[in-house]
C-alpha positions in Angstrom: 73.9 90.4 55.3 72.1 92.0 52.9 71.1 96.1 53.9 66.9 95.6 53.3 66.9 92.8 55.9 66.3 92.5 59.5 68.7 92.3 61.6 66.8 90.7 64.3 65.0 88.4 62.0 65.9 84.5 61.4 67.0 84.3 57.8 64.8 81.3 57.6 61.4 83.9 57.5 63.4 86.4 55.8 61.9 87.3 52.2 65.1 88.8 51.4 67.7 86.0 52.8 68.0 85.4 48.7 70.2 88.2 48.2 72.5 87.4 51.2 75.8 84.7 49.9 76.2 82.4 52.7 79.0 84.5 54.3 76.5 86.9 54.7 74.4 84.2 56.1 76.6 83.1 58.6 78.0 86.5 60.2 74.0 87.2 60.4 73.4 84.3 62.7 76.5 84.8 64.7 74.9 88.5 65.7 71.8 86.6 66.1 73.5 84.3 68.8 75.3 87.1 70.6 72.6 89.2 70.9 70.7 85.7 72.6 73.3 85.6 74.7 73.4 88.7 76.2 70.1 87.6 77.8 71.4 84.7 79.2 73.4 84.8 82.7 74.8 81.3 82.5 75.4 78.7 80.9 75.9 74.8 82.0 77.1 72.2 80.1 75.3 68.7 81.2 77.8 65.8 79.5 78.8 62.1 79.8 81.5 59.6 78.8 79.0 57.2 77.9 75.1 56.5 77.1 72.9 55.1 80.0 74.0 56.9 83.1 71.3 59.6 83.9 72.3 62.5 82.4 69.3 63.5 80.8 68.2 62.9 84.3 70.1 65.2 86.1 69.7 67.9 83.6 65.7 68.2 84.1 65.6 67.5 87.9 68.6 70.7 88.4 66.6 72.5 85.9 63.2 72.3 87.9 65.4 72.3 91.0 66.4 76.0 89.9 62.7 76.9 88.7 61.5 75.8 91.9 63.0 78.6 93.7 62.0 80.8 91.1 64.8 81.1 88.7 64.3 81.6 85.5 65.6 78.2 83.9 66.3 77.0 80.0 66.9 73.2 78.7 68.5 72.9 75.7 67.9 69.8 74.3 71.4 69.0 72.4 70.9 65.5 71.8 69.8 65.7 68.2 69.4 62.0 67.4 67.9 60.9 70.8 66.1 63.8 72.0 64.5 62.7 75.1 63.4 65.7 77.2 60.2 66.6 76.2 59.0 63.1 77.2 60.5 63.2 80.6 59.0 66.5 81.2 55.7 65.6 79.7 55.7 67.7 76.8 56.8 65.9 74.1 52.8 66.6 72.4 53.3 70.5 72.5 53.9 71.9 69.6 56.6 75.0 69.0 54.9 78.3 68.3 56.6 80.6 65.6 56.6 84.3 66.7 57.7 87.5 65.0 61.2 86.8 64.6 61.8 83.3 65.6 60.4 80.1 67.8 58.5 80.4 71.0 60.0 77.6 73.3 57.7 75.0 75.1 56.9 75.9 78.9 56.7 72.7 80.8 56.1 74.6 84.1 56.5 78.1 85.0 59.9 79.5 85.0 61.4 76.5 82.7 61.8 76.8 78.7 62.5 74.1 76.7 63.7 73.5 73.2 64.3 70.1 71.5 64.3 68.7 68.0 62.1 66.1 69.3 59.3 69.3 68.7 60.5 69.0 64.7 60.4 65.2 63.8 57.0 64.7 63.5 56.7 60.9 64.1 59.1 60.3 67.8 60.4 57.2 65.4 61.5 59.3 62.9 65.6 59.1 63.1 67.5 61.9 62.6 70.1 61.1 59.7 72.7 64.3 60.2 76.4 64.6 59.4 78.2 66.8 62.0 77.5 70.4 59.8 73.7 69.8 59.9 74.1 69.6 63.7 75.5 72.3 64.4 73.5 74.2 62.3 70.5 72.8 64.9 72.5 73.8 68.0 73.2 77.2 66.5 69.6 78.0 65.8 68.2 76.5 69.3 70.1 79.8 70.2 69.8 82.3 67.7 65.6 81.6 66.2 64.4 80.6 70.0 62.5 83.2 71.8 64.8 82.4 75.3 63.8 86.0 77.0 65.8 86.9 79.9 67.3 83.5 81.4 69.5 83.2 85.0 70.7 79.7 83.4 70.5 77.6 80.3 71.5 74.1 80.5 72.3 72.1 77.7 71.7 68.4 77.8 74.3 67.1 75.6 74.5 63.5 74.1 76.6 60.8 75.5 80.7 61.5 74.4 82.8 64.1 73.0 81.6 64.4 69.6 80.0 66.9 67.3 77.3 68.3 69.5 79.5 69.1 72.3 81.6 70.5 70.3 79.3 72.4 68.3 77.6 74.1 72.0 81.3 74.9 73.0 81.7 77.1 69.9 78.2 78.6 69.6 78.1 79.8 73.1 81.9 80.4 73.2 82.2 81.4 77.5 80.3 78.3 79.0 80.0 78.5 82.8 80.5 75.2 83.6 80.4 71.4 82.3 78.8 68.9 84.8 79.7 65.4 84.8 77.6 62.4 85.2 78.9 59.0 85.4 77.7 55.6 87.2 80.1 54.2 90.0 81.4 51.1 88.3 85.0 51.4 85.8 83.6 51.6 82.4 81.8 54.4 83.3 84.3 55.8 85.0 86.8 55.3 82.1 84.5 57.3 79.5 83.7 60.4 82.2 87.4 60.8 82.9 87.3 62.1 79.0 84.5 64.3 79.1 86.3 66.3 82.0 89.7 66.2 79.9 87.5 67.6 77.0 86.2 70.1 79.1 89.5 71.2 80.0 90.8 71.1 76.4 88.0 73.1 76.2 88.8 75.7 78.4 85.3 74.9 80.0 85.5 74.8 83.9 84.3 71.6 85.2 81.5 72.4 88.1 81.8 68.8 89.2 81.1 65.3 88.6 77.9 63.7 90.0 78.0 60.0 90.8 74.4 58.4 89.9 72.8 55.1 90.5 75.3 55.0 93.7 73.3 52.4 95.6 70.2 50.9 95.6 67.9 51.0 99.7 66.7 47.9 100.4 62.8 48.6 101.1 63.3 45.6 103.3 66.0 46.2 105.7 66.7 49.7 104.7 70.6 49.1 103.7 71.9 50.4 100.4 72.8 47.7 97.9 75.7 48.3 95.5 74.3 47.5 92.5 76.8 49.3 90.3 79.6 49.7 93.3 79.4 53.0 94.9 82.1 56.0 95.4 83.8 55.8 92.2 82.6 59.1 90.5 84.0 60.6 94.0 87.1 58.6 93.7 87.2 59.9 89.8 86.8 63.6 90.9 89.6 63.4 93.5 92.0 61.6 91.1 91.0 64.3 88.9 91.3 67.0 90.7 88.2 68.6 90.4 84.2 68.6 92.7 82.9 66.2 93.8 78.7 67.3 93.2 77.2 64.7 95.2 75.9 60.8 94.7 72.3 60.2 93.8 70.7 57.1 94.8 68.7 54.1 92.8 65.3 54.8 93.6 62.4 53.4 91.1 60.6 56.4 91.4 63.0 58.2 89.3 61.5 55.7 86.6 57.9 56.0 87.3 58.4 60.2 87.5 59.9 60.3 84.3 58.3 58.2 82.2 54.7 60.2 83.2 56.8 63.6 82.9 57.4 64.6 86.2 60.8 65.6 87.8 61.3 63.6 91.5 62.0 67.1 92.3 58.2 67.8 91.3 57.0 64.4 92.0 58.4 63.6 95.2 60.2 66.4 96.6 60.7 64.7 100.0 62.5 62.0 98.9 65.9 61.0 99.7 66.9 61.4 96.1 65.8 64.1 95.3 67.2 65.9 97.9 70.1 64.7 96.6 69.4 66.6 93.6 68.8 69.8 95.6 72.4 69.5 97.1 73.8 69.2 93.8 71.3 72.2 92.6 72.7 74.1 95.6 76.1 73.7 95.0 75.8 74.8 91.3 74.3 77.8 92.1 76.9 78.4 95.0 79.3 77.6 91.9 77.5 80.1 89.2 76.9 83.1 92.1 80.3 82.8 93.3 82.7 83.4 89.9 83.3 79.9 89.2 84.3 79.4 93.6 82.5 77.1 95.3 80.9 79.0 98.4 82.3 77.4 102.2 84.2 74.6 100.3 86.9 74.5 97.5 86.0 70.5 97.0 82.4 70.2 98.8 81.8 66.1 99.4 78.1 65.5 99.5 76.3 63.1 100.2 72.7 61.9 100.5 
């Protein structure tokens, strides 16, 4: 790092970043990241085994779950090639603000930041064509050039798998509270989750607990739960597994509808039997994050909605 530069500017703005050899460069943006970090309380790790079982879901309802009772809540956005967040929280228009010395995160609602490479692409079907270094260059700098502030939790939406971004956000923000675990009831997903929790633990991440979505559809007719996908396998998976049980979330079509106009069921239909499912779940995490990594009345809660 060169001696006329500023240390707490991003070297991208930096008229003297010229001067710095990329050694330089690098130990500049690792002080960057620790000193975002020290604003941050903690840290959650949202992952799955596979695409296409909610986990992008889960990560904006428990995120305006905790904004709701006033925390002070930030998404991360670490899907780089299918960022999805902005749209399911309505923002995906907003443009990022540049500030002093770095990015001002979109505010979908008060007490939630959000960051996303979906704000960079321009065109939402512009594909992002990265190798693994350029992505973890991204993951770095949604820490170190984002304006975060003072944050009780940021919760990292990670792509499907245990590839380069999850690997990337496990070295950039080295002591990760937690990994939550979303997988759908029936054997394939099951198969793929079982790995993200054996990453986690290769990881030396704790796992908070694995969340079962899409566990059974209510019949607006009779009122009985169909089991569309079978139900109780991500609970079956966490016992086998030795680790929570979070909670089961029901089908319920306004999950689709709520997203798809940018609204949290949390937001949109706070009442509803699924999202109080996803206030369970909230309130176990933060019985999980305020306890030291205990669970608060249960060492294995079983929830259900």
């Amino acid at each position: 790092m060169s001696d006329k530069c500023d240390p707490g500017q991003s070297c991208q703005t930096c008229d003297q970043a010229g001067s710095c050899n990329p050694d330089e460069k690098a130990a500049h943006v690792e002080k960057r990241v620790a000193e975002k970090l020290v604003h941050i309380k903690h840290k959650i790790m949202i992952m799955s085994g596979k695409g296409g079982v909610g986990k992008s879901t889960v990560a904006i309802n428990l995120g305006a779950a905790f904004a709701r009772q006033g925390l002070e809540v930030g998404i991360l956005d670490g899907d780089i090639h299918g960022p999805n967040v902005p749209k399911m929280l309505g923002v995906e228009a907003s443009p990022v603000v540049g500030v002093e010395h770095g990015i001002r995160p979109v505010e979908p609602f008060p007490h939630l930041k959000l960051i996303s490479m979906a704000f960079f692409i321009g065109n939402p079907d512009n594909p992002v064509v990265w190798r693994g270094p350029l992505k973890h260059s991204a993951i770095q700098q949604f820490i170190s050039d984002v304006e975060w502030g003072d944050l009780d939790c940021l919760i990292i939406d990670l792509p499907p798998g245990t590839g380069d971004e999850a690997l990337s956000t496990a070295h950039v923000l080295k002591n990760v509270d937690g990994s939550i675990i979303v997988t759908t009831p029936q054997d394939v997903a099951l198969l793929d989750s079982r790995k993200a929790v054996n990453f986690s633990k290769a990881m030396n991440i704790p796992v908070v607990g694995i969340v079962e979505n899409m566990g059974g559809l209510q019949c607006p007719h009779c009122g009985k739960s169909i089991p569309l996908f079978k139900v109780g396998g991500g609970e079956k998976a966490a016992l086998e597994m030795k680790v929570p049980f979070l909670g089961r979330i029901p089908i319920d079509p306004d999950v689709v509808e709520d997203c798809d106009t940018g609204v949290p069921v949390v937001v949109g239909h706070p009442d509803s039997p699924v999202a109080e499912a996803f206030q369970r779940i909230a309130r176990s995490c933060l019985a999980y994050l305020e306890g030291g990594r205990e669970f608060k009345g249960a060492e294995k809660p079983q929830i259900h909605p």
